[in-house]
N, C-alpha and C positions, 0 to 999 in steps of 0.2 A: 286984523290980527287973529290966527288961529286959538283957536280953548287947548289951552294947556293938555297934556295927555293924562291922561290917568292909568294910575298904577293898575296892574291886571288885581281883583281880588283873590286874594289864597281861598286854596281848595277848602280847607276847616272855616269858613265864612257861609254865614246863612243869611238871606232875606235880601233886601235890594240894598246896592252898592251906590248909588246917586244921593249925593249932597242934598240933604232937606229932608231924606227919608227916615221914615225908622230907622235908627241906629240897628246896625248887625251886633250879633252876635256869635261868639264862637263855642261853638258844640263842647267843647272840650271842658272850657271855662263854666258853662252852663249844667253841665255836668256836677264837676269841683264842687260848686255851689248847694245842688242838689244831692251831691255824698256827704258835705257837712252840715246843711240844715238836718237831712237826717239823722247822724252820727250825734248832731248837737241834742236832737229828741231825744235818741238811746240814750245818751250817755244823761242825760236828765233824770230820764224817766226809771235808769236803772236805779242812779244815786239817791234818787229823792223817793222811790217806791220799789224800792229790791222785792217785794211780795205779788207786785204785779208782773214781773218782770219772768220771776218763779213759774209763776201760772200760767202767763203765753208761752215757755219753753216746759211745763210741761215737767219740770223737775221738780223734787220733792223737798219738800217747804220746810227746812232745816236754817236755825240758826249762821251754820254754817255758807250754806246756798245763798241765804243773802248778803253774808259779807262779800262773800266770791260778786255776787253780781253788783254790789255797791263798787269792790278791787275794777272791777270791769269797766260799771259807769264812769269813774275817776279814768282808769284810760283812756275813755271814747273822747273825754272833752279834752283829757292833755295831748292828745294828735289831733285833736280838733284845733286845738290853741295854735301848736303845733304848723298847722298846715294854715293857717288865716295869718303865723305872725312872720313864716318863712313858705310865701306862694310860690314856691319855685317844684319844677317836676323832679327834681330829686326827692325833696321831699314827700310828695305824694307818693314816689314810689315806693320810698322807706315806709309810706305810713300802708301801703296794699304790701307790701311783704310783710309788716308787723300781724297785718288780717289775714295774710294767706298761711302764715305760722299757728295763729292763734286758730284757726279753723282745722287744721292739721292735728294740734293737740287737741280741738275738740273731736276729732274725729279718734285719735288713740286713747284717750279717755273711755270713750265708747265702745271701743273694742275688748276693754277690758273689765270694765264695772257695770254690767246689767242695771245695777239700783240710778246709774246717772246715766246711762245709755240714749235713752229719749230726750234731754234734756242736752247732752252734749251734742247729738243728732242737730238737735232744731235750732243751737249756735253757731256749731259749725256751718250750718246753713246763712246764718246772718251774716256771719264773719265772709265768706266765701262771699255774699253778693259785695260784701262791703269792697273785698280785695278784688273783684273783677271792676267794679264802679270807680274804685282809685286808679286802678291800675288803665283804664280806656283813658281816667280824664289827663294822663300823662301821655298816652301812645301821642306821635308825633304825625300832624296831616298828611296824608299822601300825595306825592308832586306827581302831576300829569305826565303822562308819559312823553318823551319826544322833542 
């Protein structure tokens, strides 16, 4: 009696495809994971220590600056929540459009207040990898041609 056939593996599948082996993984998935373990840091690390958070971007150590980055950390973890209690690519991409906006404003921010200019600079920068890293681990794998 013939071995049953095996299904072809999809193109977004990495590492060996044979029963017994390392389990695969998908890039995509592996990704997701690693935009919210990081997100899960920031958003820690902004809420629970806004004065550190202050000093790697670079802005100036204002009352104010730290609520904004505490407002900020509470976002990072409710699209964190977000995206772990609804895994679907819609929602990732809602959650890279919210980072692709928020890096927008930090970028008009900057064009207009010299005193938070550097500070908006170096989140709009965070935000911006944030929404390229949500926004890949939703693009959809490429089917082989033909």
């Amino acid at each position: 009696m013939p071995a049953p056939a095996r299904p072809a593996v999809p193109d977004d599948r990495i590492g060996p495809a044979e029963s017994g082996d390392v389990p695969t993984r998908r890039p995509r998935q592996a990704i997701g994971l690693g935009v919210d373990l990081t997100r899960g840091a920031w958003g820690l690390i902004s809420l629970l220590s806004p004065e550190a958070v202050v000093g790697v971007l670079r802005a100036p150590s204002t009352p104010r600056a730290r609520a904004v980055v505490r407002v900020l950390g509470a976002r990072h973890l409710t699209q964190l929540a977000a995206a772990r209690v609804v895994p679907t690519r819609g929602c990732r991409a809602g959650g890279a459009l919210v980072d692709g906006l928020h890096a927008l404003s930090c970028l008009a921010l900057a064009a207009v207040s010299p005193t938070w200019r550097r500070g908006a600079c170096a989140d709009a920068v965070v935000a911006g990898v944030f929404a390229a890293l949500g926004a890949s681990a939703t693009a959809r794998p490429r089917r082989p041609a033909g």
